[in-house]
Every structure is written in C-alpha cells, then in structure tokens.
C-alpha positions in Angstrom: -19.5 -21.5 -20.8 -19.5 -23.2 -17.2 -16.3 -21.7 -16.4 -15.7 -20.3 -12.9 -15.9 -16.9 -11.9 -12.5 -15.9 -11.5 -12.1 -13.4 -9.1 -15.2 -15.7 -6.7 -12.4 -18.7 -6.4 -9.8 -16.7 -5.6 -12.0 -14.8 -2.9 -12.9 -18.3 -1.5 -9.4 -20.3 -1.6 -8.7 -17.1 0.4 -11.4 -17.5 2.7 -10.6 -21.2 3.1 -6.9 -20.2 4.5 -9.0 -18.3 7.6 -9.9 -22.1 8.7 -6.2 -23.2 8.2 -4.8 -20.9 9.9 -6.5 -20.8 13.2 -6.1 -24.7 13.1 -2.6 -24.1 12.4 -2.2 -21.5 15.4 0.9 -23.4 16.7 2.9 -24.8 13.8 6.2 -23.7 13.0 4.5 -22.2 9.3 2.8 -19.7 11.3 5.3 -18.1 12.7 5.7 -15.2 10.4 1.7 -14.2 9.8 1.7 -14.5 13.8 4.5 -12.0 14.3 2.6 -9.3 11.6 -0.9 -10.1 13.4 0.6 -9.7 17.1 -0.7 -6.6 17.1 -4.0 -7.0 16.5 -4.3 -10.6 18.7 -2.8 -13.0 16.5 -6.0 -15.5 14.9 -8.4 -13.5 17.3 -8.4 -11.0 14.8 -11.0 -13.3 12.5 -13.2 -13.2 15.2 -13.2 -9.7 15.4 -15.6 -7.2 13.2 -13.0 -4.9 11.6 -12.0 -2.9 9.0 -8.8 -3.7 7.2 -7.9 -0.1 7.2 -7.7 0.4 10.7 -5.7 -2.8 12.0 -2.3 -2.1 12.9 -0.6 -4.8 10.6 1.7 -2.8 8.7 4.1 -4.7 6.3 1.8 -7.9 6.5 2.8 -10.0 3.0 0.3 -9.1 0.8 -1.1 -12.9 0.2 -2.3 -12.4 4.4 -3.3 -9.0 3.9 -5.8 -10.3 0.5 -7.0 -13.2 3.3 -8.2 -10.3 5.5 -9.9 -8.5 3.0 -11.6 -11.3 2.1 -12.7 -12.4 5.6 -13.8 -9.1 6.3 -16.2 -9.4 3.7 -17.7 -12.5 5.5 -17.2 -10.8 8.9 -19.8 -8.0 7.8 -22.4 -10.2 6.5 -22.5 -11.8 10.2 -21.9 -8.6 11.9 -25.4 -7.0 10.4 -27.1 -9.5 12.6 -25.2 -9.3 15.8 -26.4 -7.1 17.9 -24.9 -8.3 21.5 -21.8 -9.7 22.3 -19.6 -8.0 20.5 -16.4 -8.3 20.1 -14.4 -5.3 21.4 -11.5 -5.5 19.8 -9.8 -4.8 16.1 -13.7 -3.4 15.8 -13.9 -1.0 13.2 -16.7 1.1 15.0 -14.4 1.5 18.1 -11.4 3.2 17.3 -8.4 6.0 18.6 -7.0 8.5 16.6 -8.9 6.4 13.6 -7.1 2.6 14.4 -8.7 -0.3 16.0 -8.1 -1.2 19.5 -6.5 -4.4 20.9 -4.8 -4.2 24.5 -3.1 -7.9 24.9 -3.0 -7.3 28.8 -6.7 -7.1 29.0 -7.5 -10.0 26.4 -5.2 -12.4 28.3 -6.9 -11.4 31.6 -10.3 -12.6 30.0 -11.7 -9.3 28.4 -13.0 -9.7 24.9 -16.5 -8.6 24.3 -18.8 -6.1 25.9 -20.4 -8.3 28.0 -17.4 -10.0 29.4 -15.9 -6.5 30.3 -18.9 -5.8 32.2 -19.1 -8.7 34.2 -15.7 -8.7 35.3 -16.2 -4.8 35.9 -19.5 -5.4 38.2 -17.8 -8.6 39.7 -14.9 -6.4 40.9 -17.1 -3.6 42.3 -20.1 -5.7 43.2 -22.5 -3.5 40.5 -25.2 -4.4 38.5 -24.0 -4.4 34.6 -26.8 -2.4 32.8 -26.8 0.1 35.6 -22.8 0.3 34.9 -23.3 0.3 31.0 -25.6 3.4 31.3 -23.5 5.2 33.9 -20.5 4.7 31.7 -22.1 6.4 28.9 -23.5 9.1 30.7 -20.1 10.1 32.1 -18.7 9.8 28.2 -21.2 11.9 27.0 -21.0 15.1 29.7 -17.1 14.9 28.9 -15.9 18.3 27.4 -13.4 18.4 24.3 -10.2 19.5 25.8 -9.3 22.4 24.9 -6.4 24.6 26.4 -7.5 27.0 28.3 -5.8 30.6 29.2 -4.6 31.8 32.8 -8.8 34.3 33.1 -11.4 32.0 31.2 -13.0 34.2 28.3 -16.8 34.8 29.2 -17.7 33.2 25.8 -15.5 30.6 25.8 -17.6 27.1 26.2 -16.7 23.6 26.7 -18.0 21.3 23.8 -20.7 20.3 26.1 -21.6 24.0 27.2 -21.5 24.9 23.3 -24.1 21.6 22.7 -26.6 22.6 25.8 -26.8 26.4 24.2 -27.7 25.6 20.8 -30.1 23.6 22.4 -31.3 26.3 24.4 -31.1 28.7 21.5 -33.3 26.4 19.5 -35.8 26.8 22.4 -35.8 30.6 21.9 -33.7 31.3 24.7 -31.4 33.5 23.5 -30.0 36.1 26.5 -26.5 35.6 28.2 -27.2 35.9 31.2 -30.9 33.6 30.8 -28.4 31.0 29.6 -25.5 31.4 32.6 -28.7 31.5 35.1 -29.6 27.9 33.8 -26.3 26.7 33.8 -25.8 27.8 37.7 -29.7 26.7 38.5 -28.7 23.3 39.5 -26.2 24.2 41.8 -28.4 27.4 43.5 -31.5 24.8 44.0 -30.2 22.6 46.3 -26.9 21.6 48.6 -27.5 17.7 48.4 -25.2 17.1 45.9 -27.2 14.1 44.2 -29.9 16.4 43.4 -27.2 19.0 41.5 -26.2 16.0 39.5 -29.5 15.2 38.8 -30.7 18.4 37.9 -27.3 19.0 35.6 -28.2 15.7 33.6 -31.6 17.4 33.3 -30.6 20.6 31.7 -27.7 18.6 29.5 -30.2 15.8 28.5 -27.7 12.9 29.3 -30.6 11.4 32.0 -31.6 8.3 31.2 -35.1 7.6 29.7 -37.0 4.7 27.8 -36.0 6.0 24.5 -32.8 6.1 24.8 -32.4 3.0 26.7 -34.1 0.8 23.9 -31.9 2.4 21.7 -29.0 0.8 23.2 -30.7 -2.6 23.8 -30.6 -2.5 27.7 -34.5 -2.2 27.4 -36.9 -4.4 25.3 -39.4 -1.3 24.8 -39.2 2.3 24.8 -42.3 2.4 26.2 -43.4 4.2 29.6 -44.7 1.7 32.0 -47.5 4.0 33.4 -49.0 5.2 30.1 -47.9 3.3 27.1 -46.4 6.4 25.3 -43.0 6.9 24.0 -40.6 7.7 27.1 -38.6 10.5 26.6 -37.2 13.2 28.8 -39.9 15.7 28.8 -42.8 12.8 28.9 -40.9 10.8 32.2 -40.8 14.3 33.7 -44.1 16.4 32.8 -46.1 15.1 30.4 -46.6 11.6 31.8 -50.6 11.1 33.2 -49.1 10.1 36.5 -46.3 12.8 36.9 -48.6 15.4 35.5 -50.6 14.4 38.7 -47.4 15.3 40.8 -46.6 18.5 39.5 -50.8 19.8 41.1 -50.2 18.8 43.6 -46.9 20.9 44.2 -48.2 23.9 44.2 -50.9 22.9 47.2 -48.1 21.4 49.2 -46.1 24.6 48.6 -48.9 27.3 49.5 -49.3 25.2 52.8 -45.8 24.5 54.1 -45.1 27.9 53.4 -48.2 29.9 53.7 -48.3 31.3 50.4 -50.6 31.7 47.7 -48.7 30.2 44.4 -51.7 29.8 42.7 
C-alpha cells in the first residue's frame, strides 16, 4: 500500500535525535537529558557499546530512554565488528554487581578505551603494553573468590582457584589428598628463587601464557608455535614441542654427570 512501516520511522526519528543531541551538547535544551546521563558520561554514552539494562540512568524521561534503546540497536550492529579499541565504559560486557562502569575522574584524565588505559598505564611505569595486558589478566585469573574464612582453616576448605586446579587434577586421575597437597606445595619445595615458584605455580594453575591463549585475546596474530607450526598450547610449549622434546634428553645426561648418578 506504500505506507511506512510504523514502528521503522519511529525507531529512526529516534535515532536521528542521537546526532542532535551530541551537536546540541551545550545548549540550554540539554540541560535535563545531561543531568539523567551524568552518570553514565553525558553524550559519551553513544559512543559506548552498552546495554540499556545496565546504565545507571534511573528516572531518565522515557522519550530519552526510547532514544537509547534505539541507538543500542545501532551500537550492536557496529560492535560485532570491533574487535580493538573498545570503549571501556557504559560496556555491557564489563560490569560490577551487574551495572556498567563509568568513573568521570578517569575519563576526564584521558582514559576511555583499552588501549588508551594501557598506554597511559605503561607510560607511567615505563612497560611494554601487551606484556602489561597479559600480566594483568594473569593476576585476575589466579585471584581467589573471597570467602570468610574461620580462626583454623578446614583441611578441605579451597579457594575458588584451589577448587578449579583439583577438578582439573581429578579429571587427570589424580584423585589422593595428599598427591593433590604435594602438587600444590611442589612449586615452593623445588626451588628458593622466587621467580621460578611463580613460574612453576602458573604451571600447575594453567594461567602461563601460551600461543593459544594469546591469539585468543588478539595480542598475537597466530596461535601457532614458531619452532614447529603446531598449535601452542601449554603442554606442547613445554613437552611436546620438537625442540623442547630435545631439552628434556638431554636432562637426564646432564643430571647423571653433575651428580654422578644413573637416572637412566
């Protein structure tokens, strides 16, 4: 009948106020949606990939909230290509206590996307960003739910991350208490050099950083090991590897003659 599509013209006069408003930033009309958006950054929020259900906008009129919804719609159609740079803030897919985060001190200091808190976090400590970006999310992931503990620590009470590393270990068939608290004291009854406890503890909690995992999170173009071509993961960067499998005959040679032994 050549009619418009009712409910399309609506969604795109709403989407047409998006442009309107950020032009508009500083006239007197915006004054109001400004003081219900302060909390989410004012017009930065339309930059941002978020969810409308976890901005902090309560009693935004509902005309502003409708904008929103319809921007968001927009906002996910360019976020499913975007896959550096993002925005950290109002982001739907980082979130406390299930709301969005926006810290005003940190935006007006310069900090917006991932890439811009990096830099300003390796410019202050003189660090190189991908380095920090995998640190960073080793340390998140070795952090243990807190959990109250009482006065004399239950023998089977784990930590989140203790629970993780023995299923794991159970998984493997390794199913003995005490097997399990020898593995979790090994890395700190190898050695005194405290880098090589913390190297051996990443080990046994597979948080070390591999090929695999770092592809995954776009800091390397291929997950591929450089020596062989395989797949790098944990077990093939330590053992299986052609070049490391090398390594690990010729330990036993090198231990038989510093030691004069017979390993073999």
């Amino acid at each position: 009948m050549d009619l418009p599509e009712l409910s399309s013209t609506s969604k795109s006069l709403k989407i047409a106020w998006v442009k309107r408003m950020i032009e508009s930033n500083m006239n007197n009309w915006m004054t109001i949606p400004l003081d219900y958006l302060r909390h989410v950054g004012g017009t930065l929020v339309f930059e941002c990939d978020y969810d409308i259900t976890t901005l902090d906008i309560s009693g935004l009129p509902p005309f502003y909230y409708e904008v929103l919804i319809a921007w968001s719609q927009v906002q996910a159609l360019n976020s499913a290509n975007r896959t550096t740079d993002i925005i950290l803030w109002n982001n739907k897919n980082i979130t406390i206590a299930g709301k969005s985060v926006y810290y005003h001190d940190w935006h007006q200091v310069g900090i917006k996307n991932n890439q811009r808190f990096y830099d300003l976090f390796c410019e202050k400590f003189n660090l190189n960003a991908p380095a920090v970006y995998t640190i960073l999310t080793i340390l998140r992931s070795s952090f243990p739910t807190m959990k109250p503990r009482p006065e004399k620590r239950n023998p089977h009470y784990l930590t989140k991350s203790e629970s993780d590393f023995s299923h794991r270990l159970r998984r493997l068939g390794i199913t003995d208490s005490d097997t399990i608290k020898a593995i979790y004291e090994f890395p700190f009854k190898i050695t005194k050099e405290t880098k090589l406890c913390i190297f051996q503890f990443k080990i046994n909690h597979n948080i070390l950083p591999h090929g695999y995992w770092l592809h995954q999170m776009k800091i390397l173009d291929s997950p591929l090991c450089p020596s062989c071509g395989e797949n790098e993961t944990l077990m093939q960067m330590l053992a299986s590897c052609p070049s490391v499998s090398v390594f690990w005959l010729k330990v036993p040679r090198w231990w038989n003659v510093n030691t004069h032994t017979n390993t073999e």
